[in-house]
Structures are given as C-alpha cells and as structure tokens.
N, C-alpha and C positions, 0 to 999 in steps of 0.2 A: 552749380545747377546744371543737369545733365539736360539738353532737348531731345525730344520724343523721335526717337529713328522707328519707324512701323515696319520692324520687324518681328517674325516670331520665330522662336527655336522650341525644335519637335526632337522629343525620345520617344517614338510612339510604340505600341506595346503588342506584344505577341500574339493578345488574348489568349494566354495559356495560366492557370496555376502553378505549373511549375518551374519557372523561372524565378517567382515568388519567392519559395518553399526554398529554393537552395543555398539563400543565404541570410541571415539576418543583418547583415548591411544594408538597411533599404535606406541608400543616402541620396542625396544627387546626383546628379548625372555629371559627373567632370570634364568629359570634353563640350558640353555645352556651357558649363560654369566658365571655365578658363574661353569661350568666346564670347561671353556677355563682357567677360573682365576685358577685354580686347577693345570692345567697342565701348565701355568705358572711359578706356585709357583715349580714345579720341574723341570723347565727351561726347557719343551715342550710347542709347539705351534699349533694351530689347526686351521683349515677355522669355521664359521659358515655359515650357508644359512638358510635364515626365508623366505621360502615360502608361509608362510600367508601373508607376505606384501610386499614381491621379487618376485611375481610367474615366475616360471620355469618349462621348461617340464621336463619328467622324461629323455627324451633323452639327453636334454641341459646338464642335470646332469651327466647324466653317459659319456658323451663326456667329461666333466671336471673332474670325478675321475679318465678316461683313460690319459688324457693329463699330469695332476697332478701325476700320479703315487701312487693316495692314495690305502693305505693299509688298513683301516679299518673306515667305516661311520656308523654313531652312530646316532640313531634315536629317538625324543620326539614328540612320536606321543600321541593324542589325540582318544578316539573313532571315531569322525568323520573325522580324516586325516588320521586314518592307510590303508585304503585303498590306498591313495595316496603313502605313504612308500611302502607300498607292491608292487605297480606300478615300484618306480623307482627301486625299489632293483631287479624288473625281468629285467628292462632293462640296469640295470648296468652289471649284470650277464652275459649278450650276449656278452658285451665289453670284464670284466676283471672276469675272470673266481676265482680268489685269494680274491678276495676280502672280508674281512671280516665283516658282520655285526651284529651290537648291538641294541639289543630297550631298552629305560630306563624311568623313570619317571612313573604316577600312574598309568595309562593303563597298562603298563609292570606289575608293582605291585600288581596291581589287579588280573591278567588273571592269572601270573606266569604261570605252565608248561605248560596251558592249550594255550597256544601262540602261541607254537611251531606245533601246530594239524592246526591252521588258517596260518600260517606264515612259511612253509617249510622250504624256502631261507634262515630262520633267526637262526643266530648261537650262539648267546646267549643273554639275560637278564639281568641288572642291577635291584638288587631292591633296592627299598627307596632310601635315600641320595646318589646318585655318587658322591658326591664328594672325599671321601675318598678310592674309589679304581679305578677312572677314569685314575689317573698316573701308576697304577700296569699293568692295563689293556692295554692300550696303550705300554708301553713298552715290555710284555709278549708275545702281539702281533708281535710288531717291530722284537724283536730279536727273540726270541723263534717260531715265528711262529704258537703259538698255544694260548689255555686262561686261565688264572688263575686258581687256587684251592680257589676258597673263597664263604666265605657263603652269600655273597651279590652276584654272577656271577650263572645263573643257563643254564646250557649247552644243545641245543641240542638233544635231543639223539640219532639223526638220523647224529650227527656230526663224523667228521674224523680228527677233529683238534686236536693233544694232549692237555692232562691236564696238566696243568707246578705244580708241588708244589713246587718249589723251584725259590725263581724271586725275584728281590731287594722288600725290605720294603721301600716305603716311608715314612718320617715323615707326613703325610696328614693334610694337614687344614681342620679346619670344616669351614663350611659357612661363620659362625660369623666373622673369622678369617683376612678373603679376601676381595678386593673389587672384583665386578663381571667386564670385561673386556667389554671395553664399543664399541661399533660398529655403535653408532649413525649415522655417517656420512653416514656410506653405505648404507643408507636405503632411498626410493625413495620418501618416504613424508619428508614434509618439515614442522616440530616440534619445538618446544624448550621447548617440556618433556623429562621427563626421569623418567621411574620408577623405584622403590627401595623393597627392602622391608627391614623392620624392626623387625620379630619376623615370628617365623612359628609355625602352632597349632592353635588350637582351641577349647576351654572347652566344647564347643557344639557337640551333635549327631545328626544333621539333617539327617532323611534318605538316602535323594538324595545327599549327600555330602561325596567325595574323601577322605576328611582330618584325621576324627576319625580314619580309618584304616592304615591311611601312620604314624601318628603320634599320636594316643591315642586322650589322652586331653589335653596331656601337650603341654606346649609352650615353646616354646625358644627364649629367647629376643637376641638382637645382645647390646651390650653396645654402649648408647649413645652418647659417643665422638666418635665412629668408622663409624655410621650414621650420623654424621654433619659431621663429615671429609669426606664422598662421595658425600655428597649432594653439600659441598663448591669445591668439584674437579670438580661437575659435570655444574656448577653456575660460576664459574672463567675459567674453560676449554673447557668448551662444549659450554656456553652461554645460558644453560639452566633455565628456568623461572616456569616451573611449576613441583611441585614432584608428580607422580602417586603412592600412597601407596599401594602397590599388598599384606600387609598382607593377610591371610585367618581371623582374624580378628584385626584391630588395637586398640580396648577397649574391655576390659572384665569388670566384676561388681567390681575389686578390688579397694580399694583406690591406693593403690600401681602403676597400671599399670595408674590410671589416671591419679596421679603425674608425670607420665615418661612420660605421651603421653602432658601434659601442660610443663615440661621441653622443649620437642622435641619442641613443636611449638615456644617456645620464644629462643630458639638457632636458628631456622630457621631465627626468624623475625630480629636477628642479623647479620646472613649474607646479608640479603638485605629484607628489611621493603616490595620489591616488590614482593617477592617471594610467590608464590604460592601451596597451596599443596591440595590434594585429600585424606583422609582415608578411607576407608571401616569399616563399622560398622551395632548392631544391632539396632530393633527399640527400644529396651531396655538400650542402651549405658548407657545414659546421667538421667537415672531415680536417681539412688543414687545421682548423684553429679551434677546435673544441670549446675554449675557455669565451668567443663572441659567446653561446650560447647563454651560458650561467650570467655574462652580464646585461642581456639582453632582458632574462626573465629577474634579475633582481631588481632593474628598472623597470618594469612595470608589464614586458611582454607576456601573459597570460593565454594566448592564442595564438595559432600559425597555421598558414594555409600551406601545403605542401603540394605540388602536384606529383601523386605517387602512380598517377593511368591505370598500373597494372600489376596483378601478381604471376606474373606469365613474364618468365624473361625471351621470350623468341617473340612477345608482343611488344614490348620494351623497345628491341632493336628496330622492328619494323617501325616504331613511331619515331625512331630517331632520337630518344628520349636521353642516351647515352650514361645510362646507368642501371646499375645492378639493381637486381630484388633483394639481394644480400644487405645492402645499400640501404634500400627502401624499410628492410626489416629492423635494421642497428638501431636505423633514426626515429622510428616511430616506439623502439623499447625507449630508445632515451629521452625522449619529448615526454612517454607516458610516467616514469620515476621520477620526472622532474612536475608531472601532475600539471603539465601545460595542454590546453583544450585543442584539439586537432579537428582541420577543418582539412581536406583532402579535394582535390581533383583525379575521376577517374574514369576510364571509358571500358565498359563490359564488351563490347562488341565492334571489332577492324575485320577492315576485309581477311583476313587469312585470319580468323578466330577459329576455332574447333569446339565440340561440345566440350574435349577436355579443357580446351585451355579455360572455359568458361568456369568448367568447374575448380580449377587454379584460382581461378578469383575469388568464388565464392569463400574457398576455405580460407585463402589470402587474409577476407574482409574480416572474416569470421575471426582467425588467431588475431587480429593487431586490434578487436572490438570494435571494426566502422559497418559490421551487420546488423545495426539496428534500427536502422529504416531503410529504405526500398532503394532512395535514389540512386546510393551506388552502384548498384546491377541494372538499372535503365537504361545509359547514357551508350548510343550507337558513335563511331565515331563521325564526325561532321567534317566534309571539304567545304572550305569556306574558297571564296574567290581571292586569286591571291596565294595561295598556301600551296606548299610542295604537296602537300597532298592531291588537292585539287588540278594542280599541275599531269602528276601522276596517271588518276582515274580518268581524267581527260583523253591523255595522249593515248591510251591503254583500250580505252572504251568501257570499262569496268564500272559501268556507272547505273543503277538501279532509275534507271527513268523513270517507273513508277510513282516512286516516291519523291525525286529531284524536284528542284524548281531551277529557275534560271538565277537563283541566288544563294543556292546551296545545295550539293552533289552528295547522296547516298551512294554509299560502296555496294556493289555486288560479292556476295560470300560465296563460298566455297562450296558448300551445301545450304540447300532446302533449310535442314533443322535451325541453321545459327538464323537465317532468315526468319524465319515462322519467329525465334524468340526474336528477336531482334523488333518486329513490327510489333508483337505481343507487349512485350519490355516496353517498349516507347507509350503506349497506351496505356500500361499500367503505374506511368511515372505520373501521369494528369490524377488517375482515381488513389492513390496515394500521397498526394500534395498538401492536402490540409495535414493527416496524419504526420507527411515526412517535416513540417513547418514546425510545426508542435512539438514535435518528439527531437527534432533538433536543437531548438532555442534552449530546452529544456535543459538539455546535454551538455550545450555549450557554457551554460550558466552554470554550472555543475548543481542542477536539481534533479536529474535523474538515478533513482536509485539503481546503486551496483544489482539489487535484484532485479530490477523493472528488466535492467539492459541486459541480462542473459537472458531474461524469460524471451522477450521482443528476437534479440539476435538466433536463440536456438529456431523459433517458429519462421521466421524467416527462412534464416541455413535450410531445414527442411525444406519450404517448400519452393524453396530455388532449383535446388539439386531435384525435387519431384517432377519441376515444371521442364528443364531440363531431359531429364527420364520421357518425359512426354514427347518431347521435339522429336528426341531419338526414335521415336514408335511411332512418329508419321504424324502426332497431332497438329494442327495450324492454329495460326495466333491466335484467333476468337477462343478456342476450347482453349489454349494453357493463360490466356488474357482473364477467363473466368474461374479457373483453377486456382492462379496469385490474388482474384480479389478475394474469393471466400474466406482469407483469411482478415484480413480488413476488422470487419466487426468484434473479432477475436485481438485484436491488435490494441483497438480502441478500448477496448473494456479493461487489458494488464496496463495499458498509455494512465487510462482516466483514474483506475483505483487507487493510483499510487500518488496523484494529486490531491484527493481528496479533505 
C-alpha cells in the first residue's frame, strides 16, 4: 500500500495541432512514467497529467492542485510547451501561494541557471536522469519544506526555500532497473500501443540533436529479459498489440547490438506471432548486416522510423548527419520491397538552405512517396538549448530574434526568399494538421489507396515547387501561406472519397 506523496507531474502541451498530427503514437509520456515508477520504488505516489493528449486549462489545473492539496508540481516541458508550464504555474500561484515547483528533462538541462532569468515562479531544476534523486526531492520537500543539497537539483537564487543537507538517502533505481508505471487507460484516445524504450544514447552528434549532450555517446542498454518482461505485462494486461520503440536510436553499426536487437525481435514473436513493433533507426542501420533487417520484419517489425532530414547532401553534412543521400535512397528502396510502413524525420529549412536545395527535397519526397501530406516540407530547423546547433547560432549571432524565445533559437537564412517560406511553411504545418493526422494513420495502416497517394503527392509536388516560384519573385509568407492552403479543400475531397 503506497501513501499518498502530493506530488504532481506535468507534460504540459504546445497548444498546437501539429505535434498531434506527426505521429500516431499517442502514448505516455516515458520520462514521467519511469519517475512515478521511481517514487514507487520508495513507496511514494504521484498524479501524472499529459496535456499533449489530456488538454487542460491552466485554471482546470490549478483548481486540482488547490483541491488535492498538492505540495510540489514537477514539470517536463519541452521548448515549445514551456510557455504553457509558465502559464499554469502563474495561475496555480494565485490559488496556492506554497507551492513548490520543479522543471526537469532536456530543456531544463540545457538552459540550467539560465531558466531561472525566463522562468521567475520556478524553484528549482532537475538535470539529466531524475530518476535517482526524484524520491530525495519529494520527500525534502514534504517534510523539510525546503530542497535538497545535490549536484543534480540547481536552486533558484531568487529562492527563500532552505537548503536541506541532511535528508534520508534513498537506495535509488536507475531506469534499467524499473518498469515505468503504466497510465494507459486514462488517456482519451483509444490505442492498443504502448511505448518502451530499450537503451538510451546515441553514438551520433547530429547538431540539431538533444542526446550528445544529455548523454555523450554512450549507450545504455536495459537487459533483455527486463524488456520482454514489460512488453509481456503490457501484451497480457494492458491488451496491447503494438510496441512504439522511443529509443534515441535502436541500431548502432555493432555486431553486438544487432544480435540483441534480432534476440529482442524473436522473443517478441514468442509472445504472440501477432505482435507488432516499431524501431527508430539510421539510413545506415542495416549496411553491415543486411540480414538484422529481414529478421527484424519476420518477427513482427511492420514500421520504422528513420531520420532521413534531407535530400540535399551539402544539408546532410551541415547537420552533421554523417551520411549519404545515396544511403538515404538504397534504404528507403529496400524498406519499400520489403512493404514495411515508413515513418521519417525531416527538416525543409537550415540556415544555409537555398531555394534549390529546397527544391532537392521536394523531388527527394516526392521519388521515395513521403509527398503526400504537408508535414514533411514544414519543419524549420530548431536549436534546442543544449545542442551544437544552438551552441553555434549563439556564438555566431545568426539567430532570427524575431521568432526566438529564450527556449529555443530560429536560424537566420541566407536570403529573404527561404525566410518568407520558412515563416509561411511553419503556418501552414497548424492549417494542414487535421488533414496531415488523417491521411497519415491511414497510410501507416496501409488503407490508403496506391491511387489516393499519387493523386495527394502530385497536387502537393505542384504546389510546393509554385510556392517556391513565389519566394523567388519577392512574395512574403501571408501570400504563399495562402497560395499552399487553397489547395486544402481540394485535398480533403481525393483524402474523403477514397474512404467512403
């Protein structure tokens, strides 16, 4: 019997649709699962609320931390939600004047003290892994009234709260150790995923990428009986059919990790031949050992998330991506013969873009079939805090103040034109989010007819390369902003007839 710890953990949410729209994984939030499971393991307990897929106003909430009597709400925000955190913690503040809050996860990590200058209300900072001082922390608070002395907790300094050095040591799990505490049911879509994850790390330095700095290069595997043992709790209890693998990357170039990742897949197809799973990987995975692949999808892999950025290999190098278009082209013939559903990461617009290279992408998207909804040609590239990118446009100056916040850095281009699209694009990623949700799920499922998806991808091709044409001839984002939705309507009608 767990007693009641009054805490509450926040994923609070964009307010955008299109964060929605980009994946049909709407599961839980994992790094708050794995710190409930935390505070389990020291027989405390805590609410979650995933306002990316629960939305709630900031009022709704602060009415239930008044009601609840919670004592300290703990925030994993994102660049694009901290605004939202910021929102409810002013208005939780008007309620309950005591309340204590915390921000944690890679934002936090990134910004560290500099958080505290954007984020007044906020009382302290987790960095990296919470799992190991999330129970200190919570109970420092409870009894003591004040926050830890540790080199993961950064305080404040405009705080009145004491410093405790003295507060029970927990035995603390690490990750690997736990399962993450599962919340499936409360969530208002209707699933039978669940994601996991299997290892954290990544031997790569993509600039635009979080990971190098939270975690180096190294990885961390979780041992493979402790990941069939979740996935069979999640498959016998839950009714769960399909595994979402949230690695930051599930294959690296070793023999080693590809023998664990062909284990992992033929233990799965033990627990039931039906089961489903999804990895993330490079376009480089499967070069050395080709033969992972085929064992990967006879056991059950049906999907793959690949981060392919770009069809622009002079955009490629600048991302640091360390690989070829050549690369990106083999692996996406061979995923499509082998009739596995391709889920992509990709970014339209880096600072040194050109209207041609833009147009490189469109035809890119267009030859390997991912032109048939919008998302892929929206996505600006984002400096996150933390990130060699962000490092970069910093020291440089190269930073689009306009658009910036103190939580994430828009790049200055090269010209006007990739600008104008670039502001445009981003705008027309929200008024294409139902359509892009739709006409993805559909895809992924394999319900979209071979006709639907040429008719969709030509009309698009066209009027990318049009809007395009525009930039070039001086137009600004409102005019090629309304250019890309006219077709919309026209989208919706070849989308809706073919469901009928």
């Amino acid at each position: 019997m767990y007693k009641t710890a009054s805490i509450l953990l926040v994923h609070p949410s964009t307010n955008k649709k299109a964060p929605l729209s980009s994946t049909i994984a709407k599961s839980e939030h994992l790094g708050l699962a794995y710190l409930s499971s935390a505070l389990n393991y020291s027989n405390l307990s805590c609410r979650i609320i995933d306002l990316e897929s629960q939305p709630g106003t900031p009022l709704e909430l602060a009415n239930q931390v008044e009601t609840e009597g919670i004592k300290l709400v703990g925030f994993s925000p994102t660049s694009l939600s901290a605004a939202n955190a910021n929102e409810i913690m002013c208005e939780i503040k008007k309620k309950c004047h005591d309340v204590i809050f915390v921000w944690g996860g890679h934002l936090a990590t990134g910004l560290g003290m500099q958080t505290f200058n954007s984020v007044p209300l906020l009382d302290a900072l987790v960095l990296g892994d919470g799992i190991p001082v999330i129970s200190i922390l919570v109970e420092t608070v409870e009894k003591q009234r004040g926050l830890p002395k540790h080199p993961q907790v950064l305080v404040n300094p405009t705080s009145t709260l004491p410093i405790v050095s003295k507060y029970q040591q927990h035995c603390a799990p690490t990750w690997t150790d736990i399962m993450p505490t599962r919340y499936l049911s409360s969530s208002k879509y209707k699933r039978h995923g669940a994601r996991i994850l299997t290892s954290l790390g990544c031997p790569y330095e993509c600039s635009f990428c979080t990971t190098p700095f939270i975690y180096g290069q190294r990885r961390t595997l979780r041992s493979l009986s402790h990941i069939i043992s979740e996935i069979r709790f999640l498959h016998n209890n839950l009714g769960v059919k399909r595994i979402w693998i949230n690695d930051d990357l599930f294959l690296d170039g070793s023999m080693a990790n590809h023998q664990r990742a062909c284990n992992f897949a033929r233990e799965i197809h033990n627990i039931d031949p039906e089961l489903r799973f999804r990895p993330l990987c490079r376009p480089d995975s499967f070069e050395k050992y080709p033969d992972t692949l085929k064992t990967l999808i006879a056991c059950g892999m049906d999907t793959i998330f690949v981060g392919l950025e770009s069809g622009d290999n002079s955009t490629l190098t600048e991302l640091n991506k360390r690989v070829s278009l050549h690369t990106s082209i083999d692996f996406v013939r061979e995923i499509r013969k082998e009739n596995v559903h391709l889920q992509i990461g990709f970014i339209m617009f880096t600072p040194f873009a050109t209207t041609t290279s833009l147009r490189r992408n469109v035809e890119f998207l267009y030859d390997i079939g991912e032109l048939y909804r919008m998302f892929p040609v929206t996505r600006t590239v984002l400096a996150f805090p933390g990130t060699a990118l962000w490092n970069s446009l910093h020291e440089n100056d190269n930073i689009d103040k306009n658009r910036s916040t103190p939580f994430l850095t828009y790049p200055k281009f090269l010209n006007n034109n990739v600008m104008q699209l670039s502001l445009a694009f981003e705008l027309s990623e929200e008024d294409f989010a139902e359509f892009d949700g739709f006409i993805y799920e559909r895809n992924l499922c394999g319900k979209l007819p071979k006709k639907t998806h040429q008719e969709l991808s030509k009309m698009i091709r066209k009027k990318i390369h049009d809007a395009i044409t525009a930039a070039e001839n001086g137009a600004q984002a409102s005019n090629i902003r309304n250019l890309v939705k006219v077709m919309l309507p026209k989208l919706n009608i070849i989308a809706g007839s073919s469901f009928k």
